[in-house]
C-alpha positions as CSV (number, residue, x, y, z in Angstrom):
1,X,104.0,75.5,255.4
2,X,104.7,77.4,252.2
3,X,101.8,79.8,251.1
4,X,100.7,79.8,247.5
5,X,103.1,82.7,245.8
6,X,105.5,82.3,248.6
7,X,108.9,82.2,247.7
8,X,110.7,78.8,248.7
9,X,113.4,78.4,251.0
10,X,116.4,77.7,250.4
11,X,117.6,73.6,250.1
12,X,119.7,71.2,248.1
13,X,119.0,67.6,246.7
14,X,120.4,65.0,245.1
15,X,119.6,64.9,241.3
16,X,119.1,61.8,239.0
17,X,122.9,61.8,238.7
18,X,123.6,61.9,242.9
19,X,125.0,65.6,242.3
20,X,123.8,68.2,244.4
21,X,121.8,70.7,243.3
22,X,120.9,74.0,245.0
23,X,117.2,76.2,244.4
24,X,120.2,78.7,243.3
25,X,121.8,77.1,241.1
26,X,117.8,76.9,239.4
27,X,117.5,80.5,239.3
28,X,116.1,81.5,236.1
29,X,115.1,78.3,235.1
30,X,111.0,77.0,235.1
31,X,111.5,74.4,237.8
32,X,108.7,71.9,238.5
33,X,108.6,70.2,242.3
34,X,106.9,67.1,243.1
35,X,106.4,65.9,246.9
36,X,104.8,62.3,247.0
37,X,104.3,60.3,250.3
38,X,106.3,57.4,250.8
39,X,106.2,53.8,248.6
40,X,104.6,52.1,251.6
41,X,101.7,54.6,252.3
42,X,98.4,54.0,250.5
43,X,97.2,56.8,248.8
């Protein structure tokens, strides 16, 4: 798990578009990440 102030690893997903895109290729840039459980979970 990922400590508050820890630096994220490295990964790549899919964007809005279905291109790739990298934590590096973000460097620089104020990036916002949102996890949310799946559809079919209550919550």
């Amino acid at each position: 798990m990922i400590e508050t102030g820890e630096k994220a690893p490295q990964f790549t997903l899919p964007d809005q578009d279905g291109n790739d895109v990298s934590l590096s290729d973000l460097a620089g840039k104020t990036v916002v990440l949102y996890f949310y459980p799946k559809a079919e979970r209550k919550g």
